[in-house]
N, C-alpha and C positions, 0 to 999 in steps of 0.2 A: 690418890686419884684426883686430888685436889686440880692439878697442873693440864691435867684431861679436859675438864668442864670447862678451865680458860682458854684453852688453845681452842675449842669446839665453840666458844662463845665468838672469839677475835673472827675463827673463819665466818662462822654467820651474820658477823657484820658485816666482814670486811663481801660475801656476797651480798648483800643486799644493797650495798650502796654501787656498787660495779655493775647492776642490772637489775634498778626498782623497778621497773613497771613486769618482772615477774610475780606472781601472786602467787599468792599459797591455793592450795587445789579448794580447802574450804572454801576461798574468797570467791571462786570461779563461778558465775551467775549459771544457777541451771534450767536446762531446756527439755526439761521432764513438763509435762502440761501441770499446772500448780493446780487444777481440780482435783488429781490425785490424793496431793500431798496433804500432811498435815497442820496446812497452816490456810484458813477457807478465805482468806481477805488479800492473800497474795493474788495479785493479775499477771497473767503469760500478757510478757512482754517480745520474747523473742531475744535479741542482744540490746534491746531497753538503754544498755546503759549506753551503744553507742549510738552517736546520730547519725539517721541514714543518708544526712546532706555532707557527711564527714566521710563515707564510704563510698559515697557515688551513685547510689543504689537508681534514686532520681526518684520515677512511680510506683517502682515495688515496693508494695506495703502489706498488710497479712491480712486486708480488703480486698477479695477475688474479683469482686464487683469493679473494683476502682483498675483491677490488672488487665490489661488491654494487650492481647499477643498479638493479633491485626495490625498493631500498628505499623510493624514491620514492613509489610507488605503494601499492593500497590489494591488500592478499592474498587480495581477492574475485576478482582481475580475471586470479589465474594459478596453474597448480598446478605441481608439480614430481610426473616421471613417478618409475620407479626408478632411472633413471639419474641423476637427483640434476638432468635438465634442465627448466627452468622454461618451458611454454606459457602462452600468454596464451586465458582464458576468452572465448568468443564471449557478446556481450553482447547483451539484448534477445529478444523474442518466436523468434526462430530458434533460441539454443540449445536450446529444451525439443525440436524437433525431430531433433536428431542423436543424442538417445541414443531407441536403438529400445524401450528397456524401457518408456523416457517416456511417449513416442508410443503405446503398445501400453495403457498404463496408461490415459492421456486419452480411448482410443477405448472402453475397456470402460467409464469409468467413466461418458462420454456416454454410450454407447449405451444405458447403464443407467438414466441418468435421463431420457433423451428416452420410454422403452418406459412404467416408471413414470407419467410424466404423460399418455401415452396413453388407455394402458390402463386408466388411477386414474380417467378423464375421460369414460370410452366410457357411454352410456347407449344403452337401448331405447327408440323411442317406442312409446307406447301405441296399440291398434287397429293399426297397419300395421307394428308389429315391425321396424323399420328401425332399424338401431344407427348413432349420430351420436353426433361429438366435441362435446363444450362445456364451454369452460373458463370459462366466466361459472357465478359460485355461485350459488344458488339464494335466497338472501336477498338478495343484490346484487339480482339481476335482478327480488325484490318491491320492489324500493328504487326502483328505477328503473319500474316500470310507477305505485307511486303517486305518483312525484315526476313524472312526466309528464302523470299522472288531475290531478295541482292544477293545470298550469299548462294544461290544458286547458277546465278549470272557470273560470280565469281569460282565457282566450281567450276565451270564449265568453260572458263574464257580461253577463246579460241578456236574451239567447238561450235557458236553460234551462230548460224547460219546469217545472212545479212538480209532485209527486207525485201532487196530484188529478188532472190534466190526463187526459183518456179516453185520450190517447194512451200516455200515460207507463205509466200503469196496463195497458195493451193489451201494451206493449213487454215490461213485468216480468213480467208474469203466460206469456208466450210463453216468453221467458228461462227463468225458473224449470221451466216444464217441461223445457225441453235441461240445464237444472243439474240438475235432478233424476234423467234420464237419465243423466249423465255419472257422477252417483252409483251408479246402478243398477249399472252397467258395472266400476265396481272390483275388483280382485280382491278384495280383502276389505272391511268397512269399516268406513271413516272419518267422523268428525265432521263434520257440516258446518255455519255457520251459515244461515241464512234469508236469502234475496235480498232484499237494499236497495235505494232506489230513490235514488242520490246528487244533490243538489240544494246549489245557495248557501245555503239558507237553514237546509231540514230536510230531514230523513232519515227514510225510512217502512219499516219492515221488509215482506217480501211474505209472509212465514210465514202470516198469515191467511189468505190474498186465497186465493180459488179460480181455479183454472186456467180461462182464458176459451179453451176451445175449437173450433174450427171444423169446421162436416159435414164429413164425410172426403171428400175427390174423390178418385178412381181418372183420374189423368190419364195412362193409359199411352200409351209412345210406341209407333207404327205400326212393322212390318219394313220397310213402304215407305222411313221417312225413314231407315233406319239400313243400306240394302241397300247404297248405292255411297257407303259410307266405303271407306278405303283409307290401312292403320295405312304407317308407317313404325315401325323399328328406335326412333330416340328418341322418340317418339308413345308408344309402348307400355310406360309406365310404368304403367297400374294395368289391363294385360290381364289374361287369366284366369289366366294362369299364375302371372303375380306375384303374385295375390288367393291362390290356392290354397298359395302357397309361405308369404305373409307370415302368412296367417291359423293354420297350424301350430299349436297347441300343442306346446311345448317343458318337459318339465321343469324343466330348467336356464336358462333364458330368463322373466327377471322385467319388465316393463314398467316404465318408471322413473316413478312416481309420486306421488313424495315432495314437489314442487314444489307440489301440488295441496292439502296441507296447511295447514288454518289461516287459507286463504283467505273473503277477505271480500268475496263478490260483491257487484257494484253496479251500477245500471243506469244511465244518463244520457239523457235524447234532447235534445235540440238543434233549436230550431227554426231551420231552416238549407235553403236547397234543393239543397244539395248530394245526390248519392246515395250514400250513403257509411255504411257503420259497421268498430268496430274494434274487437278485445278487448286489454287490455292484460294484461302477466303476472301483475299482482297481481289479475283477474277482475274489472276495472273495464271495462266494455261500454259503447260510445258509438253512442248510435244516432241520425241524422239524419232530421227529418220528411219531407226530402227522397225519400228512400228510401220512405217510408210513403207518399207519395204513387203512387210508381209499382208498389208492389206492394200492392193489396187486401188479403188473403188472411193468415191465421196462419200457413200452410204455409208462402208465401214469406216470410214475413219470419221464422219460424223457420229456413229454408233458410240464409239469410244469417245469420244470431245465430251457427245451429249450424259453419258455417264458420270464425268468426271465435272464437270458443268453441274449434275444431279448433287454432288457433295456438295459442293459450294452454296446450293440451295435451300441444303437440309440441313447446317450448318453442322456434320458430323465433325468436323474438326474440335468444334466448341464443346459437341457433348462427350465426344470423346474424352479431353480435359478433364468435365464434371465427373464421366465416370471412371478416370482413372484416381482423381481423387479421392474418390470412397472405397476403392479398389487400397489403396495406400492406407487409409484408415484400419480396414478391416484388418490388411496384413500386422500390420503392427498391433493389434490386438492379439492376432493369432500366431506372432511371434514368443508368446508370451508364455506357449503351450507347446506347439511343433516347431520341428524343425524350420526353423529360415529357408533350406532348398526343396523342401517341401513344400511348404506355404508357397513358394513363389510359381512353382511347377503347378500345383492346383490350382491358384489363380488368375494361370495361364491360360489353364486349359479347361474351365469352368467360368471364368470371367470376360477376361481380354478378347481370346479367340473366338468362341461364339459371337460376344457385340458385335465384332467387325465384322464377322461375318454376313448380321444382317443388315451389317449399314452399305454392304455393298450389294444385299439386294432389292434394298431400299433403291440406292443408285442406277441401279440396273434399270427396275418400273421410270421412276425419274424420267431417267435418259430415254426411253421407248417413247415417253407421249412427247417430250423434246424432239426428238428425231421425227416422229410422225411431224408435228406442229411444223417440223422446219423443210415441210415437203419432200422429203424420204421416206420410201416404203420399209416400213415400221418390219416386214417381215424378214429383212437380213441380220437383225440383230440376234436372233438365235443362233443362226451359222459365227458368227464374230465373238460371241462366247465358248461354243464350241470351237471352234478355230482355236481359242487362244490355250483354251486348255488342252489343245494336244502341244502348244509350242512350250505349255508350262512345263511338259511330262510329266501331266498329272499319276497320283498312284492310287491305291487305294485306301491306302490311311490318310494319305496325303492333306486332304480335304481338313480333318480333325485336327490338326498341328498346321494349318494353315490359316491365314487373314482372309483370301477371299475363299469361297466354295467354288466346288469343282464347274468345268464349263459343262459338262453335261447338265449337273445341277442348275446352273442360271439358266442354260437354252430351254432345258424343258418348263421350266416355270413360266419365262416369259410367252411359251408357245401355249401356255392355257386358253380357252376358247373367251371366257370374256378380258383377261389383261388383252390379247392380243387383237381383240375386238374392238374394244374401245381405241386404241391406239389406230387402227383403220378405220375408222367411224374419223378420228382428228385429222386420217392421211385422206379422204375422200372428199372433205369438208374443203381442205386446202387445195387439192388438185381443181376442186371446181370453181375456184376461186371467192371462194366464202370461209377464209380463214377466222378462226375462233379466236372472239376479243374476251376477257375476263374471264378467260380460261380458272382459275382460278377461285 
């Protein structure tokens, strides 16, 4: 066996010089904790024998104190309290709510500027004393009534009657008296210029032209037709009471009238069979032959100018805007939950339609003390509502899926004993020639 122990001897050299830095398992540093062991003078080193600038290690070291896992990260995302313990920051739109000072800060500082643009935005309307928000500026919304007056003139070219026209002439010269009225009524006054008669071609100022106006009729209504009305609760938007509360003078309550500034009234007709007219913000008046067919009379078709003259006053255009904006808001929130043709049908018919509604019987009152002031008896505008709402063929739902309310509805409102009172009280004043100045 002699030949065995040399040949076993050659291999174990001939391994250890082909791969010394293998070690025998004895030699292998062990990482049992040496407080165990038998030997009480041995210190746990870890791998002791290599160095940890030779591994790369860099700060780990078997000092927890000295081991820093923070570093990593960015010093946004954690504080240390005074126990020297580091929390991690809640990130995103949630932390600003868990400190109450935050939260408490946010709410005053909205609440401050929600009340601001409120209150910055509240105006009077004129005649009926009704305070409405509107956040459309006042030059925006001339911008947009003459940016509508061209493309209207361009809708219609070729249609547009010319300034000679009897009729044209007829419309202006009616106009001019309700503008002139409208002047009357200010509280103080203002400049105005001369009513134009706007045309494709040319432009006629009305400053000359004498007022063409019509025998006065006394069309009053009967007690008979006005005995078996029967108001409801939302009906009773221009009873007596509300006339008697709105009409007030108030010290401190100023009519907001500043819109009415600098305007450049202008009259249009349109030969068109529509029956239709419409004031724009900038005082641009579109009036359809249409209309001039079905009503004879300077009364009525003052009746209808002075209506449409009342929007322009009450700047429904403007608040219209406002409240379609919050109308868009809401929808979109409630998109969230209902149907989209849903939402849009409810906020039709719960939002949109009702408003209009009462802006045009805001219009209505408006135009009545207009018409009075402009020396027309105030008592034809009831037949002119009714009138119109048989040419509308009105129905009976009709009303509730419609922008304006029924003509029976307008006539009998403005036929209440004090709206239509006071408006003869302005038509008597005028006839005797003691027209009312700051009206307003």
């Amino acid at each position: 066996m002699s030949w065995y122990r040399r040949t076993k001897l050659v291999f174990d050299s001939l391994r250890r010089n082909i791969n010394p830095k293998i070690l025998p398992r004895s030699h292998v540093p062990s990482r049992i904790n040496p407080a165990k062991s038998s030997t009480p003078s041995t210190n746990f080193a870890g791998f002791s024998s290599i160095s940890s600038r030779q591994v790369g290690l860099g700060s780990f070291t078997t000092n927890r104190i000295a081991y820093n896992p923070f570093l990593s990260q960015a010093k946004r995302n954690y504080y240390v309290d005074r126990y020297q313990v580091r929390h991690f920051k809640p990130r995103g739109p949630r932390r600003l709510f868990q400190n109450p000072r935050t939260v408490l800060t946010v709410v005053l500082v909205g609440s401050g500027a929600l009340a601001t643009l409120y209150f910055g935005n509240l105006e009077t309307v004129p005649y009926t004393k009704r305070t409405h928000f509107v956040l459309l500026s006042k030059s925006l919304e001339k911008r947009i009534g003459e940016t509508t007056f061209e493309q209207t003139k361009k809708t219609y070219k070729g249609k547009i009657l010319p300034a000679i026209h009897p009729e044209s002439i007829r419309v202006r010269l009616i106009a001019k008296e309700v503008i002139d009225a409208l002047q009357r009524g200010l509280s103080h006054e203002r400049v105005w210029s001369d009513l134009g008669y706007a045309s494709m071609d040319t432009t006629m100022g009305g400053g000359s032209d004498k007022g063409v106006k019509e025998t006065a009729m006394a069309l009053s209504e009967s007690e008979e037709a006005m005995s078996g009305i029967k108001w409801s609760k939302d009906d009773q938007i221009l009873d007596d009471q509300w006339i008697q509360q709105s009409r007030k003078k108030d010290k401190d309550t100023h009519a907001a009238t500043s819109h009415l500034e600098g305007i450049n009234w202008e009259v249009l007709v349109v030969n068109d069979p529509t029956v239709n007219a419409f004031c724009l913000p900038a005082g641009k008046i579109v009036v359809f032959t249409g209309l001039l067919n079905h009503f004879k009379s300077d009364a009525e078709v003052a009746t209808v100018i002075g209506h449409e003259v009342g929007h322009a006053v009450a700047r429904h255009v403007a608040e219209g805007i406002t409240k379609n904006l919050w109308v868009a808001i809401l929808q979109l929130v409630l998109y969230q939950f209902v149907m989209p043709d849903l939402v849009n049908t409810m906020s039709a018919l719960f939002l949109r339609l009702p408003f209009s509604r009462k802006m045009e019987i805001e219009a209505d009152y408006i135009g009545l003390l207009l018409l009075a002031s402009a020396g027309y008896d105030p008592r034809v505008a009831p037949k002119v509502y009714e009138k119109l709402g048989k040419l509308g063929g009105e129905v009976a739902l009709g009303e509730y899926l419609s922008t304006h309310p029924s003509g029976k509805k307008r006539s009998q409102l403005l036929a209440q004993a004090n709206v239509m009172e006071e408006a003869l009280m302005i038509y008597r004043e005028v006839q005797s020639g003691r027209g009312i100045e700051g009206f307003l």
